[in-house]
N, C-alpha and C positions, 0 to 999 in steps of 0.2 A: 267614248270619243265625242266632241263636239259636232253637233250635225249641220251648225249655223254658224255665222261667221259673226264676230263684235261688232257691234254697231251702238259707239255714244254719242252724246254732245257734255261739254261743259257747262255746267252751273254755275258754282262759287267755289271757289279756295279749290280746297280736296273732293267738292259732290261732282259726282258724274251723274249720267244718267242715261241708259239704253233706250234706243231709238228703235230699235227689234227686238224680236227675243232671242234670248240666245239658249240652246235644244244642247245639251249630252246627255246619251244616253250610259250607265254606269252596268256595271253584271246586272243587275236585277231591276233595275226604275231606270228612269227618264223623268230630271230635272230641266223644267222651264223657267224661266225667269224674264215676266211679259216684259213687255214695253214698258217706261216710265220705273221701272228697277232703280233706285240709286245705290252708287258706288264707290270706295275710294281706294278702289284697288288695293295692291299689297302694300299693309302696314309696318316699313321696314326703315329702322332707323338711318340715320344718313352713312352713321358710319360704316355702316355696311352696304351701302350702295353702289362701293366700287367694285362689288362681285355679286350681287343679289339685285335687280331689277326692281322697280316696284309696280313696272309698266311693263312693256316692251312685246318679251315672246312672252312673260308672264302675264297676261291682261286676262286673256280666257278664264285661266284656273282659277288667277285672283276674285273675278266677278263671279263663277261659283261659289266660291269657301265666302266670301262672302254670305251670299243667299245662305248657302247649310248652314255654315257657324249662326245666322240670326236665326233660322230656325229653329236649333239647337240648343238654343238656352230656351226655348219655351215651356211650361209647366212640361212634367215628364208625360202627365196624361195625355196632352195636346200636341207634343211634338211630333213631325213625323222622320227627324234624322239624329241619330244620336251625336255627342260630342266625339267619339272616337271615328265615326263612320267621317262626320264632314271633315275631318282632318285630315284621313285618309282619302276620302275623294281629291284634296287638293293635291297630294304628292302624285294620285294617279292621272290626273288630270296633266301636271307639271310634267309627269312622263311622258306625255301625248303629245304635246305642244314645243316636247324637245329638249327640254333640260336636263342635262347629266345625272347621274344617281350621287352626286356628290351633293349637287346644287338643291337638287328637290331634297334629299335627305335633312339636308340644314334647315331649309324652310320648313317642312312637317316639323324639323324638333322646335323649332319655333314657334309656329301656331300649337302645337301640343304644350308645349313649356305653356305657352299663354294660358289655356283650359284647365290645365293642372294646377298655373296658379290660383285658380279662380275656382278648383273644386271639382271642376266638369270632368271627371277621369272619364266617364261614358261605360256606361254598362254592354257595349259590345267588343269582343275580340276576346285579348289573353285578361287576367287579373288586376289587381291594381299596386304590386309588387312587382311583375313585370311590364307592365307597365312604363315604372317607375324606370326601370332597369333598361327600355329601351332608350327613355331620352335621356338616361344617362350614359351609355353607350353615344349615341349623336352627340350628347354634349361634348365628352371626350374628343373624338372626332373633331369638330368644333374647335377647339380651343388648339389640337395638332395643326391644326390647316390654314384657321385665318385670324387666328388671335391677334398673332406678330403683326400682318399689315393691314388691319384693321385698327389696333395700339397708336400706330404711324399713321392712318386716315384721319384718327379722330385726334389728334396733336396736330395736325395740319391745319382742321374743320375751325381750331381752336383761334390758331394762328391768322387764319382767313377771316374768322368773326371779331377780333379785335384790330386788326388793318380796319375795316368795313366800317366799323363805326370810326374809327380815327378820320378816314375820308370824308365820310358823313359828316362829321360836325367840322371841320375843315370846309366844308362845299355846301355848308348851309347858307351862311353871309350871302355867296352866289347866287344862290339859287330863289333867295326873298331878293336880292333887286333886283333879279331880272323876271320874275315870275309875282312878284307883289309877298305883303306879308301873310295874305291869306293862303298862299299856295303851301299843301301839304307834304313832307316830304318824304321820301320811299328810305323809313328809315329802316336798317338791317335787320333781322330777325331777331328775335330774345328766348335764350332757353328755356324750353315749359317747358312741357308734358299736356298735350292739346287730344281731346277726345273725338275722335270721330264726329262729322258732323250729319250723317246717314241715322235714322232712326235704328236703335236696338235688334228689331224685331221688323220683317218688312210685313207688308201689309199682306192679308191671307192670300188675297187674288192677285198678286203678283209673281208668287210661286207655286210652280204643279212640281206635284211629285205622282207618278204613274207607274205602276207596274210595268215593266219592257213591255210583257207578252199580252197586256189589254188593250183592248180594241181602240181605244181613246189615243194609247201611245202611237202604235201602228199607223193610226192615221194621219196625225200628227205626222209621223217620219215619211209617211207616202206624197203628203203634199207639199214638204220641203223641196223648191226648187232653184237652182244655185245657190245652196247652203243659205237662203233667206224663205222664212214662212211672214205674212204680216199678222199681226197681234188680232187683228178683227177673224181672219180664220183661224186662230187658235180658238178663240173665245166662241166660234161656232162650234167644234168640234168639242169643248165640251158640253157646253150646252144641249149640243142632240145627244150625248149620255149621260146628263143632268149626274155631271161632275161638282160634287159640293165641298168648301174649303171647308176644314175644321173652325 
């Protein structure tokens, strides 16, 4: 369960950036995630956004799986979350925070689709045949439930991105003489495929990972008060158990 409550500010584009830490503790550890953490929440294409969030009640879990999945790709000897474990903290997380077993199901096959493309089956849970066989299973799922009006999202997204520019350059002339020829104009979006703009890998001392039942965590949760701790007594608290990152 989350012990702290969200706390960003905005940076640029898609970076966020945590103004507290934010504390859940999972079965066995307790993930921190200090102050100055950057984020860009859940990576969820638009067409799916009329049923999947990218923000909202999803922001918690999103700013976890974040932290795990960057952890996650690190050398196998250095990591301390595998790829299958951070996947699964985000659906348990998405449990906590309220979201249907429909809704969190789609997401996990999603950021799991993501890892599998990418290699990361993760050496904890079932095999790599079932694996396989779970997000095929979701994807099934998937495609019974919101294929159809997701189809009709993204023919609309279509629809709305070519009106967009048509206004645009219709309302350009305007906008140079009454704003001069130097004024820049908020032209519409253009379809890429744009990378995260959060480093890879976040920095070692801006994630703790702790055993639940260590003295470090415990204190940790004992001087959590109104679901906020500030980042300078975190950094006490390891420090007096000379707490070292990898």
């Amino acid at each position: 369960m989350f012990d702290t409550e969200l706390s960003v500010r905005h940076i640029e584009g898609k970076r966020w950036q945590l103004t507290s830490p934010l504390v859940w503790s999972g079965k066995r550890q307790l993930f921190v995630a200090h102050s100055d953490f950057e984020t860009d929440f859940a990576s969820i294409p638009k067409a799916l956004r009329w049923l999947l969030d990218n923000a909202g009640a999803n922001s918690e879990a999103a700013v976890l799986h974040d932290a795990a999945w960057r952890e996650s790709v690190r050398p196998t000897d250095t990591r301390r979350i595998d790829p299958a474990d951070a996947d699964g903290m985000f659906r348990r997380a998405l449990r906590e925070t309220g979201s249907t077993a429909l809704t969190r199901g789609l997401m996990w096959g999603g950021v799991r689709a993501a890892s599998i493309v990418r290699g990361r089956y993760g050496t904890s849970g079932p095999g790599r045949w079932v694996k396989l066989a779970q997000l095929g299973g979701v994807g099934l799922l998937g495609i019974l439930t919101i294929l159809a009006p997701t189809l009709v999202t993204l023919a609309g997204l279509v629809f709305y991105w070519a009106a967009n520019w048509i206004v645009a350059i219709v309302w350009r002339p305007f906008e140079k003489r009454t704003f001069g020829p130097d004024f820049r104009p908020n032209w519409p979006w253009w379809p890429r495929y744009s990378r995260a703009q959060t480093t890879d890998s976040p920095r070692p001392d801006l994630l703790e990972v702790l055993e639940i039942d260590s003295e470090p965590a415990k204190a940790i949760r004992d001087l959590i008060k109104n679901h906020q701790i500030a980042d300078t007594v975190l950094r006490q608290i390891l420090a007096r158990y000379a707490i070292v990152q990898q």
